[in-house]
PDB file of N, CA, C and O in Angstrom:
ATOM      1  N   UNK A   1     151.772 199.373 117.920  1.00  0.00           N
ATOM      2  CA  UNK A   1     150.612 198.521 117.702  1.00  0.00           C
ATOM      3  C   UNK A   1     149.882 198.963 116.436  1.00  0.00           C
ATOM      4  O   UNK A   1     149.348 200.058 116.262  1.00  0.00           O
ATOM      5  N   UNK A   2     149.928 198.151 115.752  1.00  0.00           N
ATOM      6  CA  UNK A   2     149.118 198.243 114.173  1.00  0.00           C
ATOM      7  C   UNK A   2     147.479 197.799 114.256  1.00  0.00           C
ATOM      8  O   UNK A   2     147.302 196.628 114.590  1.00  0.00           O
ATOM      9  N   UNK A   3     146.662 198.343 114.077  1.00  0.00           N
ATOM     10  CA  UNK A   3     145.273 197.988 113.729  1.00  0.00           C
ATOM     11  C   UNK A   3     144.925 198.332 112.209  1.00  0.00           C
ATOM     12  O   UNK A   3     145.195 199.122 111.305  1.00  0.00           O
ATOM     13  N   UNK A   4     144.049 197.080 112.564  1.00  0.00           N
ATOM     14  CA  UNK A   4     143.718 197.827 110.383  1.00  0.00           C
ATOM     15  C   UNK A   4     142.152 196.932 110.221  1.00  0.00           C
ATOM     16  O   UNK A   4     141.776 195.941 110.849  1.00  0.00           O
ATOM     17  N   UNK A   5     141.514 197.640 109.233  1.00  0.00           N
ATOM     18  CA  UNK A   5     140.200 196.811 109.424  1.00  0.00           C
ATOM     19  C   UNK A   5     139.498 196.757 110.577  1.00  0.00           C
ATOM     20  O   UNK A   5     139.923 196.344 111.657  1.00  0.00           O
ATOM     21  N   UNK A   6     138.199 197.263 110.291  1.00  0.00           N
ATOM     22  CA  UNK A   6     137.172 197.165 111.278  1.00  0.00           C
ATOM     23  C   UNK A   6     135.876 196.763 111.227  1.00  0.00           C
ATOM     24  O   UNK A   6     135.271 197.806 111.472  1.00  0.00           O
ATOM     25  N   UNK A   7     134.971 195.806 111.044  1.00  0.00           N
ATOM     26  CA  UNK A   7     133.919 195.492 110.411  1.00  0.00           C
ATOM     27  C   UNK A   7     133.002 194.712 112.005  1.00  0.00           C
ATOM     28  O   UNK A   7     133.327 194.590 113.186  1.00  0.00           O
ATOM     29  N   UNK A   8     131.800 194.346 111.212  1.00  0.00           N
ATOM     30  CA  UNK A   8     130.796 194.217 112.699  1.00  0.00           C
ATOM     31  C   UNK A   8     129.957 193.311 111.772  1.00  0.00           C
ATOM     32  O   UNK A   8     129.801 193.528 110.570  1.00  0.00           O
ATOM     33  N   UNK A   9     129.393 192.191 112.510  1.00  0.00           N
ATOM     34  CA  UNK A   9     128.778 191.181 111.595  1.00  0.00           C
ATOM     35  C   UNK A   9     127.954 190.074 112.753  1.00  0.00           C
ATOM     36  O   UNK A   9     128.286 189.764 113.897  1.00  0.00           O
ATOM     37  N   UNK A  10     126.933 189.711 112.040  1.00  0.00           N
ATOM     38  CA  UNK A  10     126.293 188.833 112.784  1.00  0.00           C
ATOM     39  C   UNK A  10     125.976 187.785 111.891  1.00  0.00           C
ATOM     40  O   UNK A  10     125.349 187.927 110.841  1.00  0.00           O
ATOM     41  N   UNK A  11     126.601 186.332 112.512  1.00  0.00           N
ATOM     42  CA  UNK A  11     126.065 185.026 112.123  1.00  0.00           C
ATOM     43  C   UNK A  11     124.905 184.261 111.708  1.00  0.00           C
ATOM     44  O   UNK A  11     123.959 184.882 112.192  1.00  0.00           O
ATOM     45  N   UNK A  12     124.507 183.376 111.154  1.00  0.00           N
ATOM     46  CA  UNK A  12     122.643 183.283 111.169  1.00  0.00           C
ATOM     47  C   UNK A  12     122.994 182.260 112.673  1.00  0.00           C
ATOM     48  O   UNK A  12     121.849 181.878 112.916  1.00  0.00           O
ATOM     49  N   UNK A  13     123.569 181.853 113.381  1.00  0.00           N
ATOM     50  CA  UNK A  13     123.326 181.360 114.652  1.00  0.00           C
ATOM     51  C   UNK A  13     122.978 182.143 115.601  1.00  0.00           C
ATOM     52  O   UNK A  13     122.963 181.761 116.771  1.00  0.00           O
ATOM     53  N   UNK A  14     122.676 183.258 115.261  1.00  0.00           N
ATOM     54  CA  UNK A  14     123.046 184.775 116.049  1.00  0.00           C
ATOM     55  C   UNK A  14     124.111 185.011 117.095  1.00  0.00           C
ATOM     56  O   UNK A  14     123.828 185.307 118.256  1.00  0.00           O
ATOM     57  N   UNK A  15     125.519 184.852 116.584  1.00  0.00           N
ATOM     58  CA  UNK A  15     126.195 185.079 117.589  1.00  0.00           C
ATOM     59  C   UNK A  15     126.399 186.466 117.009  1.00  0.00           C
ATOM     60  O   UNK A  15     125.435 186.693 116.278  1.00  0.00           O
ATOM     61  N   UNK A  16     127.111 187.335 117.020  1.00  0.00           N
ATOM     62  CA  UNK A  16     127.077 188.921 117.307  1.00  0.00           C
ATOM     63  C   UNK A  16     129.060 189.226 117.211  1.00  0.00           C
ATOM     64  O   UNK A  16     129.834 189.436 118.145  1.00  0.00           O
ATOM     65  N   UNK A  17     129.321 189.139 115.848  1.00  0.00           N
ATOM     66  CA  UNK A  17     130.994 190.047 116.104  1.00  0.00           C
ATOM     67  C   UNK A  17     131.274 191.311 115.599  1.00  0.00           C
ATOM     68  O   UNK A  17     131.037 191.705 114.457  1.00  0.00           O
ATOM     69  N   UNK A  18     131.888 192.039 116.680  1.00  0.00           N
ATOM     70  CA  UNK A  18     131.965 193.429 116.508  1.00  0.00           C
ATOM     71  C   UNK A  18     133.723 193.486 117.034  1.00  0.00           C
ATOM     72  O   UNK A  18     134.565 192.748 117.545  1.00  0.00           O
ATOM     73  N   UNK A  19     133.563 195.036 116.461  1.00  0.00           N
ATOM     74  CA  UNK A  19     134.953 195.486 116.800  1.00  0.00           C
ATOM     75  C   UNK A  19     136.430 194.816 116.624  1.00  0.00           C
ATOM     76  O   UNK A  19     137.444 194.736 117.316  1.00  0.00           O
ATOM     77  N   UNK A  20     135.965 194.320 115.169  1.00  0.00           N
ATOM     78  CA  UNK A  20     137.198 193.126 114.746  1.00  0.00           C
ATOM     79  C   UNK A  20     138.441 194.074 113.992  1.00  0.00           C
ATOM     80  O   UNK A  20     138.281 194.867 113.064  1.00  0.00           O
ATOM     81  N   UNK A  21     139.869 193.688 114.777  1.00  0.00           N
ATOM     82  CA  UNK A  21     140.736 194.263 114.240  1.00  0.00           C
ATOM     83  C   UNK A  21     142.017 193.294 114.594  1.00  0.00           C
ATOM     84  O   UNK A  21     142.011 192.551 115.576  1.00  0.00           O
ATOM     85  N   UNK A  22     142.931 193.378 113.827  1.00  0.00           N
ATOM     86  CA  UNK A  22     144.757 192.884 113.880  1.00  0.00           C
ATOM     87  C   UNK A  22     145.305 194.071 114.616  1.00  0.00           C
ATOM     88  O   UNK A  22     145.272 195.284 114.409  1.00  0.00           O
ATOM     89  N   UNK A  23     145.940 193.127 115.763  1.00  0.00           N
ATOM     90  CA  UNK A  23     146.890 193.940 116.486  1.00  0.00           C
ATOM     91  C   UNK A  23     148.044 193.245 116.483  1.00  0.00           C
ATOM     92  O   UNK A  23     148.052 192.037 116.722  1.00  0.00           O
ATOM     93  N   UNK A  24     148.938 193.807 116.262  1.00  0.00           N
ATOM     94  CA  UNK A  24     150.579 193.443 116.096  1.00  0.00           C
ATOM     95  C   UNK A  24     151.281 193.722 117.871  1.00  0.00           C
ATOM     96  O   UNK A  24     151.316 194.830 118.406  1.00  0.00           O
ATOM     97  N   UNK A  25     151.708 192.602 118.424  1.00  0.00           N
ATOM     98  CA  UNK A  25     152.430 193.053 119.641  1.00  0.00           C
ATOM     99  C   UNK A  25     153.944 192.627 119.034  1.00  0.00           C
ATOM    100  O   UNK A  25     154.301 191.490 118.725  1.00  0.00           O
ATOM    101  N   UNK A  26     154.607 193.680 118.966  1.00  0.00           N
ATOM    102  CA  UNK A  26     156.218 194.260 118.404  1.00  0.00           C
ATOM    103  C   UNK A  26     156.835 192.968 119.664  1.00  0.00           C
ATOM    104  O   UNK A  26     157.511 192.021 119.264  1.00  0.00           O
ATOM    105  N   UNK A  27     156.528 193.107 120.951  1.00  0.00           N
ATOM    106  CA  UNK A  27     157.591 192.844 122.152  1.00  0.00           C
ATOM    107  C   UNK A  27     157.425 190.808 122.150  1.00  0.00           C
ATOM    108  O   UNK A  27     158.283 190.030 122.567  1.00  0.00           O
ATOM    109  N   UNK A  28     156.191 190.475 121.603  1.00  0.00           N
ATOM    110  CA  UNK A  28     156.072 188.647 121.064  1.00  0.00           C
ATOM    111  C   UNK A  28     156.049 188.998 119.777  1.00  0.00           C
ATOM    112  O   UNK A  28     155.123 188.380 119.252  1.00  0.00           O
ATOM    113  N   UNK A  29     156.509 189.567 119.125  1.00  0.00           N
ATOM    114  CA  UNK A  29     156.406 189.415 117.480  1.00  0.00           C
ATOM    115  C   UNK A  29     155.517 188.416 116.849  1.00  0.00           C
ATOM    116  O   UNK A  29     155.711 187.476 116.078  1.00  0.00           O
ATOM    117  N   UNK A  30     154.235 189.044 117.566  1.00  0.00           N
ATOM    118  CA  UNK A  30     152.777 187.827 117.123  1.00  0.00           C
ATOM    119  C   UNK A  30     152.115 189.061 116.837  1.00  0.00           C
ATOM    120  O   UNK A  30     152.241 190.203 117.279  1.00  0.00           O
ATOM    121  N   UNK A  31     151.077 188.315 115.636  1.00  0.00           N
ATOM    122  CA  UNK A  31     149.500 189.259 115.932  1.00  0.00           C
ATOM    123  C   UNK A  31     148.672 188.498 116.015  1.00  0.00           C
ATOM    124  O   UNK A  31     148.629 187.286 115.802  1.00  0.00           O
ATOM    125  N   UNK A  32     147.711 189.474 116.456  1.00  0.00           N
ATOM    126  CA  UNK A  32     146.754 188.874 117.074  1.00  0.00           C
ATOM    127  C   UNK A  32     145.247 189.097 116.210  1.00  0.00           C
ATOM    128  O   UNK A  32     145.258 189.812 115.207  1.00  0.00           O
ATOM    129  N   UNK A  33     144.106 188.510 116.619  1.00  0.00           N
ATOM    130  CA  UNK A  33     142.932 188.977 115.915  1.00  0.00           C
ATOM    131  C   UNK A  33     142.330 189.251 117.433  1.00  0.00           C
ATOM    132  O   UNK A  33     142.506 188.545 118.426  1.00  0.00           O
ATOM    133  N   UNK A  34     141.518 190.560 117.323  1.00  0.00           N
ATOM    134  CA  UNK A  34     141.191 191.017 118.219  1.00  0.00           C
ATOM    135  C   UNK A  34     139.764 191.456 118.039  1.00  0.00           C
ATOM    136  O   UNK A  34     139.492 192.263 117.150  1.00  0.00           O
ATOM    137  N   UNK A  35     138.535 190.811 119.094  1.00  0.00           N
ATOM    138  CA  UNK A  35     137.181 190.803 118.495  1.00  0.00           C
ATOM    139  C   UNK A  35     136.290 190.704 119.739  1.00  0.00           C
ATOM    140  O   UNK A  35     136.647 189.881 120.582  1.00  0.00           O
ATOM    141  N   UNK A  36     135.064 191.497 120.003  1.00  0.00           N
ATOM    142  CA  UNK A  36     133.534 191.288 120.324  1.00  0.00           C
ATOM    143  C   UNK A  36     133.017 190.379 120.209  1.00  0.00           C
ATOM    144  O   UNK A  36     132.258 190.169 119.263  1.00  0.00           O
ATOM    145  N   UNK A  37     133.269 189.514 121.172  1.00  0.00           N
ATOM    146  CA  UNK A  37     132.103 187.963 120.364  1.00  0.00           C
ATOM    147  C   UNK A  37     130.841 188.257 121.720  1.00  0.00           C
ATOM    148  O   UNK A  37     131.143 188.302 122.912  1.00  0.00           O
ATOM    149  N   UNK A  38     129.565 188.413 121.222  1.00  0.00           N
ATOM    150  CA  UNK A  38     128.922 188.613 121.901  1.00  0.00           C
ATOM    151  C   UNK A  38     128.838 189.465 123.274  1.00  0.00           C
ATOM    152  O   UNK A  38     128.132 189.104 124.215  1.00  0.00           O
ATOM    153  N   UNK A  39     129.639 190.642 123.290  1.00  0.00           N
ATOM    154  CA  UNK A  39     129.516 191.398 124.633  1.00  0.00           C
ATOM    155  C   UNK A  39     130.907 191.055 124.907  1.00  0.00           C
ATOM    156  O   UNK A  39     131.355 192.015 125.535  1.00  0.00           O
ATOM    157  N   UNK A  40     132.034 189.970 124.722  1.00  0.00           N
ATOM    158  CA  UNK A  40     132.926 189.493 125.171  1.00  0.00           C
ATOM    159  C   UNK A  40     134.258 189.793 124.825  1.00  0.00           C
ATOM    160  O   UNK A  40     134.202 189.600 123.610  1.00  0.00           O
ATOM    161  N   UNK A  41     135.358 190.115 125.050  1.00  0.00           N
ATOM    162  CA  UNK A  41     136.268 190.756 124.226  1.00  0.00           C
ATOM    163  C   UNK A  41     137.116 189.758 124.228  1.00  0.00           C
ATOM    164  O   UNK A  41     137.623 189.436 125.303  1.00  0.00           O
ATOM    165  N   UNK A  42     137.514 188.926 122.806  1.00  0.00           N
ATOM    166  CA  UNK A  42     138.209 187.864 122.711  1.00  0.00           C
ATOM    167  C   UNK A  42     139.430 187.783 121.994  1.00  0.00           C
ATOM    168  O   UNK A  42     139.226 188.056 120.811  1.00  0.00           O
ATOM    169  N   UNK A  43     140.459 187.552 122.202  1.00  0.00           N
ATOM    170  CA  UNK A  43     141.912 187.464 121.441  1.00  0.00           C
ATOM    171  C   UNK A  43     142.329 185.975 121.017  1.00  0.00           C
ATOM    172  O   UNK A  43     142.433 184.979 121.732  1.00  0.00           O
ATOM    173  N   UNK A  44     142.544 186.131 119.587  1.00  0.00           N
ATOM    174  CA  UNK A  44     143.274 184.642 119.034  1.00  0.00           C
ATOM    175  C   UNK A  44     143.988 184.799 118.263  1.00  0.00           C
ATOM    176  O   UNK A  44     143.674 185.389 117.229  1.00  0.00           O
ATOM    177  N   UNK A  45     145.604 184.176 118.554  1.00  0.00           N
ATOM    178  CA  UNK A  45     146.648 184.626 118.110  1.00  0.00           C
ATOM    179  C   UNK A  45     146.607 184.066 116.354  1.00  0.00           C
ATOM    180  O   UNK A  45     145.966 183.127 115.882  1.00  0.00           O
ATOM    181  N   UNK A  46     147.440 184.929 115.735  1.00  0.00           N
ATOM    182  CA  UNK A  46     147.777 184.413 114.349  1.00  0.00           C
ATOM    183  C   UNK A  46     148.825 183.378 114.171  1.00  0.00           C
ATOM    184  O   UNK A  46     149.994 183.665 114.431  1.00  0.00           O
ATOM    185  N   UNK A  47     148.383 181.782 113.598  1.00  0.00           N
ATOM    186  CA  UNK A  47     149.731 181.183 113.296  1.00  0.00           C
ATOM    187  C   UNK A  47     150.689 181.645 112.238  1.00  0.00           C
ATOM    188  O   UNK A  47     150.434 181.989 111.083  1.00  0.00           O
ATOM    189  N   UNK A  48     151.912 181.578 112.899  1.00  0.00           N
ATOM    190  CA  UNK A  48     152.966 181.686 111.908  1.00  0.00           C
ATOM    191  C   UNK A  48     153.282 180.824 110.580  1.00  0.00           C
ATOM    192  O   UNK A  48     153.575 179.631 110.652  1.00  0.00           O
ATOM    193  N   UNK A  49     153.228 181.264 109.820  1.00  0.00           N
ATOM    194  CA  UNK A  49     153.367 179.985 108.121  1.00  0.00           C
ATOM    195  C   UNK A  49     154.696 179.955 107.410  1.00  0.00           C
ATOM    196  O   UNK A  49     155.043 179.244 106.467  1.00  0.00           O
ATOM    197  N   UNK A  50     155.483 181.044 108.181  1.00  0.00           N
ATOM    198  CA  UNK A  50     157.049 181.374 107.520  1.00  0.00           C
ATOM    199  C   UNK A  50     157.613 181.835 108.507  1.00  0.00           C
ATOM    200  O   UNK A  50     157.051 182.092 109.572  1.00  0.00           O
ATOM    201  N   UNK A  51     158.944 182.010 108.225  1.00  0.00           N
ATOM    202  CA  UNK A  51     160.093 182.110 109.507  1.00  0.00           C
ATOM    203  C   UNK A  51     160.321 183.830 108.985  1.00  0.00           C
ATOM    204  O   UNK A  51     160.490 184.370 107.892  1.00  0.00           O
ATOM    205  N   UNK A  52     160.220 184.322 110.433  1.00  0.00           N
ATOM    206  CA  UNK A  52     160.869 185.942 109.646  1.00  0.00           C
ATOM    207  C   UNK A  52     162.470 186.084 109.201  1.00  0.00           C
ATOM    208  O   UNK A  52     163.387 185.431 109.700  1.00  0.00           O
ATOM    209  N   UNK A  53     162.555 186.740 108.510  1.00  0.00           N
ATOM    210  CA  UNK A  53     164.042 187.011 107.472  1.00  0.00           C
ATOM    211  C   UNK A  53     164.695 188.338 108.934  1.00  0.00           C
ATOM    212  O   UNK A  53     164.117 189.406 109.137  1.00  0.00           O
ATOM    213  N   UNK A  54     165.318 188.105 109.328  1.00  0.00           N
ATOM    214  CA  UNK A  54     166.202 189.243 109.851  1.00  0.00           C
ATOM    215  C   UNK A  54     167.656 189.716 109.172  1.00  0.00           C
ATOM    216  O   UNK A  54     168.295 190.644 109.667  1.00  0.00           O
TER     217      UNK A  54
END
């Protein structure tokens, strides 16, 4: 599992994001964005834009 980047930020709507990082799951060969939205711990996958080369 790869993480990278970590930053914490608040909206002028005041919503509240913390603990934002990319996690790579190797076993779905997806990543993910992985984030604090208000107290809440929320995952949204990354779309794919290219086919991987094996």
């Amino acid at each position: 599992m790869l993480e990278e980047g970590i930053t914490d930020t608040e909206l002028e709507n005041g919503t509240v994001i913390e603990d934002v990082h990319l996690v790579y799951d190797a076993a779905k060969n997806q990543t993910f964005i992985v984030a604090t939205v208000n107290g809440h711990k929320m995952q949204y996958p990354l779309k794919k834009k290219t086919a991987s080369v094996r």
